[in-house]
C-alpha positions in Angstrom: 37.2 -9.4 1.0 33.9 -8.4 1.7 33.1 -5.4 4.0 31.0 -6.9 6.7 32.4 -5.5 10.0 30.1 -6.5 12.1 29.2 -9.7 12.5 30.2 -13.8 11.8 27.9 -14.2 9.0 29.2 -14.5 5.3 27.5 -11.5 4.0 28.8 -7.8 2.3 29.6 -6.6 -0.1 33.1 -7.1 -2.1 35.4 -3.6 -1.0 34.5 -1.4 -4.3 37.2 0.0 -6.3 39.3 2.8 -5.8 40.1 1.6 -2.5 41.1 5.4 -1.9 39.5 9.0 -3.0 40.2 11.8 -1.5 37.8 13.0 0.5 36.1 9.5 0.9 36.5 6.9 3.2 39.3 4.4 3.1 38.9 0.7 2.1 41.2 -1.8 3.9 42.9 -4.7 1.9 44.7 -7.5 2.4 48.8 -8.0 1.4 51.0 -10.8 1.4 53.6 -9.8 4.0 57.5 -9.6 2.9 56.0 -8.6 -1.0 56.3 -6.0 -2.8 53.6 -3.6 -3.4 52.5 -1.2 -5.8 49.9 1.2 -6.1 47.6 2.9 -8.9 47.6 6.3 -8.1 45.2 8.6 -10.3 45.7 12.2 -10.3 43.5 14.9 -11.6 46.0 18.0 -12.8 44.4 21.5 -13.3 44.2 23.7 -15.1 43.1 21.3 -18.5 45.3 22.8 -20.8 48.7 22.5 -18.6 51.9 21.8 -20.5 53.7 18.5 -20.0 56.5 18.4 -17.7 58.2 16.0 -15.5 57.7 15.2 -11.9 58.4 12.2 -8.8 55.0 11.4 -6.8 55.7 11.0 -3.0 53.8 8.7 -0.4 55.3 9.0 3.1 53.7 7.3 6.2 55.6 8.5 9.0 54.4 6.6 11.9 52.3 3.8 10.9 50.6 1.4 14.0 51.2 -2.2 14.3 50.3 -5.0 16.2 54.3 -5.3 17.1 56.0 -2.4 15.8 55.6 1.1 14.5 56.9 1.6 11.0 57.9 4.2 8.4 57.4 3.5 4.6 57.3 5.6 1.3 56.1 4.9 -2.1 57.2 6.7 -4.8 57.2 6.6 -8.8 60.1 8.8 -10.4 60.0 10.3 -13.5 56.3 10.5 -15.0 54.7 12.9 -17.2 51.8 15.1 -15.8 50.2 17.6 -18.0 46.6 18.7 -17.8 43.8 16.0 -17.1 43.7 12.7 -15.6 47.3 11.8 -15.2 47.8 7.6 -13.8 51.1 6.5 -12.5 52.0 3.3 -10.4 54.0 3.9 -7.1 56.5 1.1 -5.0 56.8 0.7 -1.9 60.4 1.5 -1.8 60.7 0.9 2.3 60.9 -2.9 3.5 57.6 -4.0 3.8 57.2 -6.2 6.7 57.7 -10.0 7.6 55.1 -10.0 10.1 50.9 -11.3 10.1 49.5 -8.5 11.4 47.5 -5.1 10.7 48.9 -2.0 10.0 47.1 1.4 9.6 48.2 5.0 8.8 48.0 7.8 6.7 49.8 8.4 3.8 50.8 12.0 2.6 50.9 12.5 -1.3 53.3 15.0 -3.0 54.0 15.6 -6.6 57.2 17.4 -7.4 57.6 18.8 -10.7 60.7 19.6 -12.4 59.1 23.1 -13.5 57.2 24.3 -10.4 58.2 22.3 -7.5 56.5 20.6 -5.2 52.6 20.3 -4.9 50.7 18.8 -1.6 48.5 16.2 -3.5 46.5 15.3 -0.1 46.5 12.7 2.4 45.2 9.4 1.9 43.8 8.6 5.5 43.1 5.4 7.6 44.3 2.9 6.2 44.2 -0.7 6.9 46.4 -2.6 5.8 45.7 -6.9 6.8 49.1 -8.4 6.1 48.9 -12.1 5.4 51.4 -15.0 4.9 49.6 -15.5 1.1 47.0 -14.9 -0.9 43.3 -15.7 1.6 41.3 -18.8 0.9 37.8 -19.0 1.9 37.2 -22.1 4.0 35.1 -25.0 2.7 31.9 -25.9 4.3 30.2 -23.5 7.0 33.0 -21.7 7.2 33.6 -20.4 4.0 33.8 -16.4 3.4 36.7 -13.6 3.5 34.7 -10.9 5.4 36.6 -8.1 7.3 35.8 -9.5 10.8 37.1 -12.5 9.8 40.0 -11.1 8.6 40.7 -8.7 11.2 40.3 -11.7 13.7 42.6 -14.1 11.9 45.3 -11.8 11.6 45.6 -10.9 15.0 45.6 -14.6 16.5 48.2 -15.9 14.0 49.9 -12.7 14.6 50.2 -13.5 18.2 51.3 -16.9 17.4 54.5 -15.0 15.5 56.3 -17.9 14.3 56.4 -18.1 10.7 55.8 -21.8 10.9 52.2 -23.5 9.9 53.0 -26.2 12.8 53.3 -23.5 15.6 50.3 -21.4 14.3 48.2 -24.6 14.2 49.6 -25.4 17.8 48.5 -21.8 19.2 45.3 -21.4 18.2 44.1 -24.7 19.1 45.6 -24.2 22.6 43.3 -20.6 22.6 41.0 -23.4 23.6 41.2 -24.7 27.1 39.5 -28.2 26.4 36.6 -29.5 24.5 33.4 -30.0 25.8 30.1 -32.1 24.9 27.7 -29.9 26.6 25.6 -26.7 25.4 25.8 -23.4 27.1 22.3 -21.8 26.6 24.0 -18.6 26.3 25.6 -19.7 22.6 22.3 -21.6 21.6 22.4 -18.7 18.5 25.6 -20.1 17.2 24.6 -23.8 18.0 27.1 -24.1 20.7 29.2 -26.6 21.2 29.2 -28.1 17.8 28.7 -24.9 16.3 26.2 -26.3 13.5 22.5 -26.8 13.5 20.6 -30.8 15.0 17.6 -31.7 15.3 15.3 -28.2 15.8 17.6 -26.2 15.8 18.3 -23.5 12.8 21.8 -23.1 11.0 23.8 -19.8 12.1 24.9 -19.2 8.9 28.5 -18.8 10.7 29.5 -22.0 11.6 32.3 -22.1 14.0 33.4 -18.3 13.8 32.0 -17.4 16.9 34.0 -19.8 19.3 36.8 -16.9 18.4 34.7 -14.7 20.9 34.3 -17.6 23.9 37.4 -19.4 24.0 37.0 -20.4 27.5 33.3 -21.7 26.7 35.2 -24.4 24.7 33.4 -26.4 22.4 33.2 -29.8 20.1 37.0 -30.8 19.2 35.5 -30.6 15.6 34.2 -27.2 16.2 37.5 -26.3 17.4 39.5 -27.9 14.5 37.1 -26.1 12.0 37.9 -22.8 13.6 41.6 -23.3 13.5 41.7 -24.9 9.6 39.5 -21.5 9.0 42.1 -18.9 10.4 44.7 -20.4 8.7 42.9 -20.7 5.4 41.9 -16.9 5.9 45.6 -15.2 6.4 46.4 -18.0 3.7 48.9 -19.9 5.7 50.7 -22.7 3.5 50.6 -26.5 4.1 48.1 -29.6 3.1 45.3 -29.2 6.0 42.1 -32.1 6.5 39.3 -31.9 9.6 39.8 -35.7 10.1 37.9 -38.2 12.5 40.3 -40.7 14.8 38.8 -43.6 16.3 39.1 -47.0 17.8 37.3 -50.1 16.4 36.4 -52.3 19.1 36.0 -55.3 17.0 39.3 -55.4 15.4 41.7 -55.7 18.3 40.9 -51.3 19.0 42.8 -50.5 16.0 43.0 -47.0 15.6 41.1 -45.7 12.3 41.2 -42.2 10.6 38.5 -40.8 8.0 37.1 -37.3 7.2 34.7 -35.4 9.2 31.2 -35.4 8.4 31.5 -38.4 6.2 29.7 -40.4 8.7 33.0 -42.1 10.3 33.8 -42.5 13.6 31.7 -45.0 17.0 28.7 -43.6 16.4 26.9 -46.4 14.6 29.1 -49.4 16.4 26.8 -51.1 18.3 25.9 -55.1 18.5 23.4 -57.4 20.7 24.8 -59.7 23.3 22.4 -61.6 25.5 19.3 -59.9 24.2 21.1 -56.6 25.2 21.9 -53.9 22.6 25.4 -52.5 23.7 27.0 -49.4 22.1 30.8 -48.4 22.0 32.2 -45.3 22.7 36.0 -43.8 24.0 36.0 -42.3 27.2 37.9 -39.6 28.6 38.1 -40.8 32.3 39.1 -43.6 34.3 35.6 -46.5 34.5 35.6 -49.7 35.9 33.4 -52.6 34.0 30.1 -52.4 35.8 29.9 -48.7 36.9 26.9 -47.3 36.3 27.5 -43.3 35.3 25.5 -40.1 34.1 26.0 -39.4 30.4 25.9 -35.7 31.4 28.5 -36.7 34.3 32.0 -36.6 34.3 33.3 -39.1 31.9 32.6 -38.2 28.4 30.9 -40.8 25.8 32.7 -40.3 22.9 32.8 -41.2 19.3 35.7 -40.1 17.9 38.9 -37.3 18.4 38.8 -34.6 15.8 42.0 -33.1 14.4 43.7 -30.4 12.1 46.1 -33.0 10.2 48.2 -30.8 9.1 51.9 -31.6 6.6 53.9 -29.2 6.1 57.8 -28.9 5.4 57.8 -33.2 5.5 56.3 -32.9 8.8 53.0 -34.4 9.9 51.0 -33.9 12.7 47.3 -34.7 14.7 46.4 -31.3 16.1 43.6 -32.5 18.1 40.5 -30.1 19.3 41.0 -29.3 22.4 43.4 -32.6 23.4 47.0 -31.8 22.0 49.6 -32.3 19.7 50.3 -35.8 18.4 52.8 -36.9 15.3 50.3 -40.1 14.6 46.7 -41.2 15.0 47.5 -43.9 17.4 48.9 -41.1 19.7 45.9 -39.1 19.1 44.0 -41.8 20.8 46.3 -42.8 23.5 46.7 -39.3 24.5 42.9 -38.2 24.4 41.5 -40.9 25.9 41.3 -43.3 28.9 39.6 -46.8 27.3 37.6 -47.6 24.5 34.5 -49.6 26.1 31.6 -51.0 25.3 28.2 -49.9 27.2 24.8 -50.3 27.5 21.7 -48.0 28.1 19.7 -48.7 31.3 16.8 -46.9 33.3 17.6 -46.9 37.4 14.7 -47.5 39.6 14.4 -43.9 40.2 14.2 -43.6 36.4 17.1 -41.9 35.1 18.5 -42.9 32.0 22.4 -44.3 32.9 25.0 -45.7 31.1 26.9 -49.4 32.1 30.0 -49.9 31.3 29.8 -53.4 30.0 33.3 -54.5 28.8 36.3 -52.6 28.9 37.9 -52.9 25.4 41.7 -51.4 26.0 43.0 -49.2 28.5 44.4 -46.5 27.4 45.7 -44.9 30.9 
């Protein structure tokens, strides 16, 4: 995990070793939840020259905050030599660590008690953070690859909300964070190349990718910004399963059988196009009721679009189409049926007053 705090960007430093000194800040790390857990602790026992004897170190965290719940836990290591010097030991947790994504911090106060002389206060380790996961994190591919602490800090608290210890559900809840999709910019997110949350034409990479749409949920954004959000979070508190950002669409010219492929492999309506009568018509799914012959604004109502993206997610011999922004759906004929209202074929024209339209030329399948 690297230590940028304060932005989306995948930048920092790797958290430097020990995590802990006293009298130094305290790093956070990251722990797969319901483990057990250990800790290298590294004392330094004065005078130089004093004798061997036997003692238990002590870690007690009385009142530790949670997202959910306010815990108690102790390490301790029983038994170990101290003499004079650098003395390492290894202490368990020996409470039950907890079954839950989500943060916990705390302080921890040391004790060493020696057979010989009793108990010594060996200070307080202080603010911790601990980011429990459901396994080890994976950095996302693509744009938004990185383990950073904001991204951490982020992921554990959504999927923490989402509380079910079931990929399925968490994939459901964060996609739902999301009130819809949409196709058009807000000028406000231009820095994070809202809504498809990656640089086109002019514009200039973020460097974050779709991070950001965690901080303007209701701005929406592309279903494929959405889904690479979603794959991203899940990656980061290293939630199990076989995950794709995949591409649903209809082909018009085979009957509107519904097709699947990867994103950003090119798949999808947006090359579909053929002539008829001298005029070049294009074919798109729409997400609203047309009639053949209307005549509508591509920045109107109905949405021109090329394709459905989705988290296809298996997991426990389940399957499922978790669509940006459009639902759940258990196969990709569903996603299509469910997202969309007909798959059409249209054609560019210029209205006497000049603006540039779209006619809906043939209505492929209804969908609604």
């Amino acid at each position: 995990m690297m230590d940028n705090n304060l932005d989306w960007l995948n930048t920092g430093s790797l958290f430097a070793k020990p995590e802990w000194t006293l009298g130094n800040s305290c790093n956070p790390v990251s722990h797969s939840k319901n483990q057990p857990m250990a800790l290298d602790l590294e004392f330094a026992v004065e005078p130089a020259n004093a004798e061997e004897t036997i003692a238990d170190v002590i870690g007690d965290a009385p009142l530790v905050q949670g997202l959910y719940n306010h815990l108690y836990y102790t390490f301790a290591a029983t038994n170990k030599k101290f003499k004079g010097g650098t003395v390492t030991v290894t202490a368990t947790l020996r409470t039950t660590p907890p079954d839950l994504v989500e943060i916990l911090g705390g302080d921890i106060a040391w004790s060493v008690k020696t057979r010989d002389d009793g108990p010594f206060d060996a200070g307080s380790s202080t603010s911790h953070s601990i980011y429990f996961t459901m396994n080890t994190p994976v950095s996302a591919p693509g744009r938004e690859a990185g383990i950073t602490q904001r991204r951490m800090r982020k992921s554990v608290t959504l999927v923490g909300q989402a509380k079910p210890d079931d990929p399925h559900a968490i994939a459901h809840y964060l996609q739902n964070l999301f009130p819809g999709y949409t196709l058009k910019p807000n000028p406000d997110l231009a820095q994070f190349n809202h809504p498809q949350y990656f640089a086109v034409g002019d514009q200039v990479e973020s460097g974050a990718g779709a991070w950001p749409a965690s901080d303007h949920f209701d701005e929406m954004a592309e279903c494929q910004a959405i889904i690479r959000f979603v794959r991203a979070a899940m990656l980061q508190v290293g939630c199990p399963g076989v995950m794709a950002v995949v591409v649903v669409w209809a082909d018009p010219d085979s009957h509107a059988k519904v097709m699947e492929g990867n994103w950003g492999e090119g798949h999808g309506l947006g090359s579909v196009s053929k002539t008829v009568n001298g005029k070049r018509w294009e074919a798109a799914l729409l997400d609203d009721e047309v009639e053949e012959g209307d005549v509508l604004d591509p920045d109107g109502r109905v949405g021109f679009n090329n394709f459905e993206a989705c988290l296809k997610l298996t997991y426990g011999g389940k399957t499922m189409y978790y669509g940006g922004g459009s639902g759940d759906y258990p196969t990709k004929e569903e996603v299509i049926s469910g997202s969309f209202s007909s798959l059409c074929w249209y054609s560019v024209v210029t209205t006497t007053d000049g603006q540039v339209r779209n006619r809906i030329e043939k209505i492929v399948k209804n969908y609604k």
